[in-house]
PALO-13788 format. One record per residue (C-alpha): x negated, y negated, z negated; chain; residue in one letter. Coordinates in Angstrom, 2 decimals, m for minus. Example, Ala and Ser with C-alpha at 12.3 -4.5 7.8 and 13.67 -1.06 7.14 Angstrom:
<atoms>
@X=m12.30	Y=4.50	Z=m7.80	cadena=A	residuo=a
@X=m13.67	Y=1.06	Z=m7.14	cadena=A	residuo=s
</atoms>
This chain:
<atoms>
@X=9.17	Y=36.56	Z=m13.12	cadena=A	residuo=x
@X=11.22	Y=39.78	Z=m13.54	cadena=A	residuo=x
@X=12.05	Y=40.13	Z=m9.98	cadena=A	residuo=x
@X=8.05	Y=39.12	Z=m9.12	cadena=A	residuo=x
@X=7.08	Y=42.28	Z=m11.72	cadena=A	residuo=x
@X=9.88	Y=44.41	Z=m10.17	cadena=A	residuo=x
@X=8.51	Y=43.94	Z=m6.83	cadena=A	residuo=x
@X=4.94	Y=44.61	Z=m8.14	cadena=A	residuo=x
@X=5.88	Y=47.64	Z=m10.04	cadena=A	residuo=x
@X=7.81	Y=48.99	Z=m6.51	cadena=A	residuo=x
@X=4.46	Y=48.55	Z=m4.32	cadena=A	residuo=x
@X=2.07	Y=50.19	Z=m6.85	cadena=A	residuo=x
@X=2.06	Y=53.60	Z=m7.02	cadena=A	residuo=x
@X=2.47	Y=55.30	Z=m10.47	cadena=A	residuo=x
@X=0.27	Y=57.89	Z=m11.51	cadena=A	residuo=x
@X=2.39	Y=60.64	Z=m11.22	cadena=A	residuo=x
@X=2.96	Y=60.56	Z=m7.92	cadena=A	residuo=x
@X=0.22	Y=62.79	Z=m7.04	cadena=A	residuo=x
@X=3.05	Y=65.69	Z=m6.21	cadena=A	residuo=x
@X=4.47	Y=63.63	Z=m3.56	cadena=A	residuo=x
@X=5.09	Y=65.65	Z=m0.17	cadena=A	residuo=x
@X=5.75	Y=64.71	Z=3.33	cadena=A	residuo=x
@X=8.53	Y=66.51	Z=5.53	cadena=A	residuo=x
@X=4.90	Y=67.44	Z=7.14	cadena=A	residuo=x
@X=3.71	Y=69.61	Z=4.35	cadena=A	residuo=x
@X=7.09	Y=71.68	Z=3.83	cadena=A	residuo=x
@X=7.75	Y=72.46	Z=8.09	cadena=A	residuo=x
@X=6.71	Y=75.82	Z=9.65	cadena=A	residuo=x
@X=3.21	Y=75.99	Z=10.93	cadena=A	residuo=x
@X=4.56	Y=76.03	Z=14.60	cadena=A	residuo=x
@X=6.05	Y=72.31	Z=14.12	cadena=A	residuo=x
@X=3.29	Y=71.33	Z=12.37	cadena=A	residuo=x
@X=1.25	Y=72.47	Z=15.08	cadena=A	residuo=x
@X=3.85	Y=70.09	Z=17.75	cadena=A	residuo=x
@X=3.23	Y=67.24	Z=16.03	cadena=A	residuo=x
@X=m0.50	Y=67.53	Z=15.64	cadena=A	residuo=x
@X=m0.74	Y=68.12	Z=19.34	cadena=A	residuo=x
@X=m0.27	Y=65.01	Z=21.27	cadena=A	residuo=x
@X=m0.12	Y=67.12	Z=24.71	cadena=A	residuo=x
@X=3.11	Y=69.03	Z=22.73	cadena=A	residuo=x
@X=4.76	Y=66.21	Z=20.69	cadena=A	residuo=x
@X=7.90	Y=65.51	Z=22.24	cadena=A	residuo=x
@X=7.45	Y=61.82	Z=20.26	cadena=A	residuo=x
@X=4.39	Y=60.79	Z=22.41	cadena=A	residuo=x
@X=6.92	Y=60.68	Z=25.36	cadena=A	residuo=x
@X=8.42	Y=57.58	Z=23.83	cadena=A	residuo=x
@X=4.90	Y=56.25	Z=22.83	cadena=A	residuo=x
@X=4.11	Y=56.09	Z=26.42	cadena=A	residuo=x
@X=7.85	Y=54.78	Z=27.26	cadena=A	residuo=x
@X=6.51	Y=51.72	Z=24.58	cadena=A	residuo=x
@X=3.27	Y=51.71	Z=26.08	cadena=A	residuo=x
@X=4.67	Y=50.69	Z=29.58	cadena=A	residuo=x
@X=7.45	Y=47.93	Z=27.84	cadena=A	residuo=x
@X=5.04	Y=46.38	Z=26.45	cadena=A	residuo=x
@X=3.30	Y=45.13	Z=28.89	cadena=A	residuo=x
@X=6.45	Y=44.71	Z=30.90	cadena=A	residuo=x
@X=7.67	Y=40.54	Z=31.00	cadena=A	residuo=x
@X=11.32	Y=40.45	Z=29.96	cadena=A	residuo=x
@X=12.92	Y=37.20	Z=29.54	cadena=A	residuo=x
@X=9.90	Y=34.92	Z=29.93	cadena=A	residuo=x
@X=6.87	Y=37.30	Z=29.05	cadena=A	residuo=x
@X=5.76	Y=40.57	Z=27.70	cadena=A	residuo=x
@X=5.02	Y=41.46	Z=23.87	cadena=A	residuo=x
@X=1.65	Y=41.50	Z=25.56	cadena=A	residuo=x
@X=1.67	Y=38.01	Z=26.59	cadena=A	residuo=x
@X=1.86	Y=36.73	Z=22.63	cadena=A	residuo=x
@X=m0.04	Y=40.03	Z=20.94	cadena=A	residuo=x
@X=m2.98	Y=41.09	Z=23.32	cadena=A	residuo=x
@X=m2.83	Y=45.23	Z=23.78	cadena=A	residuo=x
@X=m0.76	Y=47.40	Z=21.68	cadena=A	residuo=x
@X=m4.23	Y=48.45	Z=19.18	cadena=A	residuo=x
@X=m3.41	Y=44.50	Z=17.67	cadena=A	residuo=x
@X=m0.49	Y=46.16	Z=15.84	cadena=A	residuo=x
@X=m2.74	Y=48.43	Z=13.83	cadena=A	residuo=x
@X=m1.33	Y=48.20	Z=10.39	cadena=A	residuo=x
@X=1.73	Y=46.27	Z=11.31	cadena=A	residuo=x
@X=4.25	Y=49.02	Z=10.90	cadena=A	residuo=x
@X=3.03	Y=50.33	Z=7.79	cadena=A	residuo=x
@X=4.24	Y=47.07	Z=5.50	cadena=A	residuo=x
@X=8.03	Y=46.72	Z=7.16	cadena=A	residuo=x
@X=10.53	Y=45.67	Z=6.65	cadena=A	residuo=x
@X=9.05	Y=42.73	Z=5.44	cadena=A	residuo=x
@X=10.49	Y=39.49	Z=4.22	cadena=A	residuo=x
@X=11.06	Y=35.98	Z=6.46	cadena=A	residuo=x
@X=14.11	Y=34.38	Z=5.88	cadena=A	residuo=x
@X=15.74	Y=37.65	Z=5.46	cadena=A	residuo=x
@X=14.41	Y=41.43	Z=5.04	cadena=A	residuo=x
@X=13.93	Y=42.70	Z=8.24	cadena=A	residuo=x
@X=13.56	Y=45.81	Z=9.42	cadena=A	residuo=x
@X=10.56	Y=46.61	Z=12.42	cadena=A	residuo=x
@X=13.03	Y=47.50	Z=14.81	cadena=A	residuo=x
@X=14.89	Y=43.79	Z=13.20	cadena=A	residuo=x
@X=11.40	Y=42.41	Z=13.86	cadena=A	residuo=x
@X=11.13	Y=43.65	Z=17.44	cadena=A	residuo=x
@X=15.17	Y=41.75	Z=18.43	cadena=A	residuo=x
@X=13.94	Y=38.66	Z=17.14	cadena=A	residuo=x
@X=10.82	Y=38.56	Z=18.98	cadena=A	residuo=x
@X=12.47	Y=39.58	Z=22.29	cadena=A	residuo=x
@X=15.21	Y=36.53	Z=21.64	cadena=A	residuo=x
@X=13.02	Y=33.95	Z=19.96	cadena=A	residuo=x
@X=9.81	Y=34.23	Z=21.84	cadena=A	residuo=x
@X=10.56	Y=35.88	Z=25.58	cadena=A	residuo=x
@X=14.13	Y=34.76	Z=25.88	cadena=A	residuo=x
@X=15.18	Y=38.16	Z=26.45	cadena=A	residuo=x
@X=18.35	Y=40.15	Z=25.31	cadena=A	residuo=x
@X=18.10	Y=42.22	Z=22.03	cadena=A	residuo=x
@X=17.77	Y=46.13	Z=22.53	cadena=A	residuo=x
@X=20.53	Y=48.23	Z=20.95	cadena=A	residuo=x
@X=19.92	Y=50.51	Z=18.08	cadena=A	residuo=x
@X=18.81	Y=53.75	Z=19.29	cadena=A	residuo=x
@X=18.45	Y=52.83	Z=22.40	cadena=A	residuo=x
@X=15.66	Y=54.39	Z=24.31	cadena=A	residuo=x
@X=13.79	Y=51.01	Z=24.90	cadena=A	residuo=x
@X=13.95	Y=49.69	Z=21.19	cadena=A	residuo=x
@X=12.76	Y=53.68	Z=20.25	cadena=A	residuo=x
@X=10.14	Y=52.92	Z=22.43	cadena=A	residuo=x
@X=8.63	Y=50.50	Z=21.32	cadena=A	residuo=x
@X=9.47	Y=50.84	Z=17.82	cadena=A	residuo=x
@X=7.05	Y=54.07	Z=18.06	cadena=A	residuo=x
@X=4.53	Y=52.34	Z=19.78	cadena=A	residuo=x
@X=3.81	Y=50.49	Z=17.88	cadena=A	residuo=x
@X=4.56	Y=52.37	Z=14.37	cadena=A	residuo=x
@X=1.79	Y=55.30	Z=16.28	cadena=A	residuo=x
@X=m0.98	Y=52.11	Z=15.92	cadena=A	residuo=x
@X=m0.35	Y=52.97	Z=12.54	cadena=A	residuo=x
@X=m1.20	Y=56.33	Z=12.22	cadena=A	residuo=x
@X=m3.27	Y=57.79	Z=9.67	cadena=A	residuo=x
@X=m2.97	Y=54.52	Z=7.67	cadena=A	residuo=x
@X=m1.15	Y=54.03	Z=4.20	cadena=A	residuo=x
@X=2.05	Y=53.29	Z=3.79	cadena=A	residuo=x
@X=1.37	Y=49.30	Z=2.21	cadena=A	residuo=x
@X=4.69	Y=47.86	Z=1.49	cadena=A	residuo=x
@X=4.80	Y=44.10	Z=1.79	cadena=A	residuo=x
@X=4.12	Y=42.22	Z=m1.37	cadena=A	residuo=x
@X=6.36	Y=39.16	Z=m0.73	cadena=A	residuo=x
@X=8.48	Y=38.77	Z=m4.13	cadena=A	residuo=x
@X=11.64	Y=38.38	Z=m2.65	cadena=A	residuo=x
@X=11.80	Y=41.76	Z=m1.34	cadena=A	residuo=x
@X=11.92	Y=42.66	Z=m5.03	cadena=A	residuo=x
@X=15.73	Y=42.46	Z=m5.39	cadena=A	residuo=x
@X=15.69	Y=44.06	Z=m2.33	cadena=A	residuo=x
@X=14.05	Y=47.58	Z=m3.08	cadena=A	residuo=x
@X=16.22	Y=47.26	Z=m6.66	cadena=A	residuo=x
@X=19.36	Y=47.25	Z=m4.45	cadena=A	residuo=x
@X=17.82	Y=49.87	Z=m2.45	cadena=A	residuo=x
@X=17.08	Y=52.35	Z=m5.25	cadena=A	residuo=x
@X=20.65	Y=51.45	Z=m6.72	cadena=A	residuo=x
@X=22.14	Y=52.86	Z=m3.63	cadena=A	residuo=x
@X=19.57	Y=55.97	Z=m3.60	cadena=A	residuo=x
@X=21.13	Y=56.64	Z=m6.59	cadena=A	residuo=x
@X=24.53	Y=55.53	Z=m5.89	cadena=A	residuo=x
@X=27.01	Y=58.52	Z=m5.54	cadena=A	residuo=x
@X=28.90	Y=58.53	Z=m2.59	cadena=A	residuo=x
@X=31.49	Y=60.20	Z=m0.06	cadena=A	residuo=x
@X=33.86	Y=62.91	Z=m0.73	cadena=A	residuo=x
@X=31.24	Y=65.36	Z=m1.83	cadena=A	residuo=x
@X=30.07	Y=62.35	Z=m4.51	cadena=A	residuo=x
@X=26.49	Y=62.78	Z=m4.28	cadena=A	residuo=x
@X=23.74	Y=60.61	Z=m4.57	cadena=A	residuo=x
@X=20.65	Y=60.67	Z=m2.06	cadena=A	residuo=x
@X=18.52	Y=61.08	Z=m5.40	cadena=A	residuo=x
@X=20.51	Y=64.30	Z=m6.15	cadena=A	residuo=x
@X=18.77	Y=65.56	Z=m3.12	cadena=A	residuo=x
@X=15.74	Y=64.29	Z=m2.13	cadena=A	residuo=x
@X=14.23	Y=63.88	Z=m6.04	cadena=A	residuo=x
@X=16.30	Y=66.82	Z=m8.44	cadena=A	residuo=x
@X=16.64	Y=69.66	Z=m5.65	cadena=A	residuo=x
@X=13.37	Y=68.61	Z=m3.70	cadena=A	residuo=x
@X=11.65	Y=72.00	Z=m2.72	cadena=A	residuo=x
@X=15.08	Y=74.20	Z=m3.13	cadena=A	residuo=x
@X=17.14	Y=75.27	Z=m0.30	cadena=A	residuo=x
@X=20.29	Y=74.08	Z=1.19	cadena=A	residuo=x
@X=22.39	Y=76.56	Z=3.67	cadena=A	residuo=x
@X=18.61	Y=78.06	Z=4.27	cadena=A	residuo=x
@X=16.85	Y=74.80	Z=4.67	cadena=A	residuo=x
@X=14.12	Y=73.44	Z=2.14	cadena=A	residuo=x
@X=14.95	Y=69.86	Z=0.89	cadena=A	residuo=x
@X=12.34	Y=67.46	Z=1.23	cadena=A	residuo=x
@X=11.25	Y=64.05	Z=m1.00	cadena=A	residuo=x
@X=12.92	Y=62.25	Z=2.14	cadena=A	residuo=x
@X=9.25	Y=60.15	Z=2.31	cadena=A	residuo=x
@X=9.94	Y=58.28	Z=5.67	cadena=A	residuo=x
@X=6.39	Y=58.42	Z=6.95	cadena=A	residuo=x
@X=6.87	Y=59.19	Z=10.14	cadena=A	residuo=x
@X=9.72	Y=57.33	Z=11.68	cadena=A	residuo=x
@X=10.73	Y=56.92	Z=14.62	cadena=A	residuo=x
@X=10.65	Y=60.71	Z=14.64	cadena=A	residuo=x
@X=11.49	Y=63.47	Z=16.94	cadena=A	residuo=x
@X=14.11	Y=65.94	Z=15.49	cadena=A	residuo=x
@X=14.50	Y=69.35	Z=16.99	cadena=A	residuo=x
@X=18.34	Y=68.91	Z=16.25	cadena=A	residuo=x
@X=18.37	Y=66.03	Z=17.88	cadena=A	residuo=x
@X=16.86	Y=66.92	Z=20.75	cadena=A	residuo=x
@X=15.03	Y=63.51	Z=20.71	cadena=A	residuo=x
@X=13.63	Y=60.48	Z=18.56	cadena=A	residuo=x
@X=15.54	Y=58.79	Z=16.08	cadena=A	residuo=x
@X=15.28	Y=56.12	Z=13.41	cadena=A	residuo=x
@X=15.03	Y=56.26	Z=9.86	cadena=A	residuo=x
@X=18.55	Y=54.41	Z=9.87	cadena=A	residuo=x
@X=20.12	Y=57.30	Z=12.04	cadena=A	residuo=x
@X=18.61	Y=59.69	Z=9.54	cadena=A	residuo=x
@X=20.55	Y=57.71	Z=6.87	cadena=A	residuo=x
@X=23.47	Y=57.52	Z=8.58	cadena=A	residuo=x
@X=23.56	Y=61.70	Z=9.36	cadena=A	residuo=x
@X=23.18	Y=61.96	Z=5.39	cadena=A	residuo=x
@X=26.00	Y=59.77	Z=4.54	cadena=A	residuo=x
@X=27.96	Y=61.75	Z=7.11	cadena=A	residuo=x
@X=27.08	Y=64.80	Z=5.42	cadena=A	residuo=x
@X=28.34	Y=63.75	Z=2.32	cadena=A	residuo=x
@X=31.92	Y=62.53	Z=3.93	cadena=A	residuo=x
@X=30.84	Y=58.85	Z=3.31	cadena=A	residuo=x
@X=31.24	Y=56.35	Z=5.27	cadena=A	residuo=x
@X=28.11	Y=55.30	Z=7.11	cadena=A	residuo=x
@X=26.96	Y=51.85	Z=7.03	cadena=A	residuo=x
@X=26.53	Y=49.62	Z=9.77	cadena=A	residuo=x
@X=23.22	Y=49.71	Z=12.40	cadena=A	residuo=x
@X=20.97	Y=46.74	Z=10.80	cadena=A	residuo=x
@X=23.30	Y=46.78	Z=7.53	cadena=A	residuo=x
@X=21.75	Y=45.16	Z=4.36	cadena=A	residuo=x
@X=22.23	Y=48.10	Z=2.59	cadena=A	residuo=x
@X=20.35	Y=50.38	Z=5.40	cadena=A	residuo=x
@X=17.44	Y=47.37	Z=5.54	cadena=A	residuo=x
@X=17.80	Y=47.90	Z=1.33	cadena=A	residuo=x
@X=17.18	Y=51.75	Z=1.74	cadena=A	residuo=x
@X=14.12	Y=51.19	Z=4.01	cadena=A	residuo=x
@X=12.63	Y=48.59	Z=2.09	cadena=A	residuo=x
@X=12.71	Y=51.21	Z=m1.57	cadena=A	residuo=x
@X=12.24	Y=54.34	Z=0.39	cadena=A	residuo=x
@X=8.68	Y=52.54	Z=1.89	cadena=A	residuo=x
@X=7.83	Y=51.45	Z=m1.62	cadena=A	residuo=x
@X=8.96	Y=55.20	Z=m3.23	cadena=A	residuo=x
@X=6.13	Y=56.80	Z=m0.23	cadena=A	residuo=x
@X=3.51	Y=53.57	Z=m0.57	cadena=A	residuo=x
@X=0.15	Y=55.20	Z=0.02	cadena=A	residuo=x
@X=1.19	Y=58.09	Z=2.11	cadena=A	residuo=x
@X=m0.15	Y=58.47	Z=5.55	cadena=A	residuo=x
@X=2.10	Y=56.83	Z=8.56	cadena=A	residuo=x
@X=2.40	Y=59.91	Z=10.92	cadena=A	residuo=x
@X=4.49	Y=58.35	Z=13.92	cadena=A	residuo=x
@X=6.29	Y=59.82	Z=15.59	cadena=A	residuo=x
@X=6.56	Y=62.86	Z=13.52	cadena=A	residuo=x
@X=8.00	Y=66.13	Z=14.35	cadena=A	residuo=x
@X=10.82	Y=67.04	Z=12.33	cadena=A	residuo=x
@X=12.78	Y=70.29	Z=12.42	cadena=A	residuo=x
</atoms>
């Protein structure tokens, strides 16, 4: 029962949350104006990458052959990761339908064929709330992933929470600190030059922190999702987002 009311307590937003802020609200008005113009988002390049995979038969058969056209995942990104057998991730989700169902090979992280279609079919999302999945076992899951949001770590010994929820709206080297509210992941940063995943943009913060990053499909990365979905639950889904 404690784990079933942690979960609950995790998906439902508390009333103070009113001040949260998207990466969205705190960018210059010319990114803001990229990623609100699907003819100038850089992201919608990979949309259309998806767009073509899935209708493309690897293995056996397309995604298309099991879930109609792409519009059938309307919603589905917003509640991952999501629990069966284990917490998995959507990009998690996306492997184990390519090896279990069309007998194709898995797609490596951060690849340009799992970004793909990772942001195709997050982008059937868009607009929609953030609704993390209600399953109870994911309970101990987003309790483990707050632990290590507040975990300090690395040489620097700092905590994502030192960031992302103390300093939230004060600079760093010049650079205003968001909430970290993943709601728009895969996303296309200008740094990168190209999309990403939330896990990369995990990684790059343990790295800044001289920590050592975890693993691609870690626990503890599907832990981090899992609490920082829950932390933004309600927020609008903006995929693929623009980010500086």
């Amino acid at each position: 029962m404690r784990r079933l009311a942690l979960a609950l307590a995790l998906v439902v937003l508390p009333a103070e949350a009113d001040d949260r802020r998207s990466g969205f609200d705190v960018m210059g008005p010319d990114t803001q104006a990229m990623q609100q113009d699907d003819t100038a988002n850089p992201g919608i390049l990979w949309v259309r990458d998806g767009e073509a995979l899935w209708t493309r038969a690897d293995g056996g058969k397309s995604c298309a052959a099991c879930h109609g056209a792409v519009e059938s995942m309307r919603g589905a990104a917003a509640r991952y990761p999501v629990f069966d057998g284990a917490p998995l991730s959507l990009e998690q989700r996306i492997n184990r339908c390519r090896t279990t169902h069309q007998g194709a090979t898995p797609l490596a992280y951060e690849s340009q064929e799992l970004l793909a279609l990772t942001a195709v079919v997050a982008h059937q999302s868009r607009g929609l709330p953030i609704t993390p999945d209600a399953d109870p076992h994911l309970g101990a899951v987003r309790a483990e992933g707050e632990r290590l949001f507040r975990q300090r770590q690395g040489q620097l010994d700092l905590a994502c929470s030192q960031c992302h929820d103390d300093n939230a709206g004060k600079r760093l080297a010049g650079n205003l600190i968001p909430q970290g509210h993943p709601t728009g992941y895969p996303v296309y940063r200008l740094e990168w030059q190209g999309m990403g995943s939330l896990q990369r943009r995990l990684r790059n913060c343990q790295g800044a922190v001289r920590a050592e990053p975890y693993a691609y499909g870690s626990a503890e990365l599907v832990a981090l999702e899992a609490y920082l979905m829950a932390r933004a639950g309600g927020m609008p889904l903006e995929t693929p987002a623009v980010r500086p």
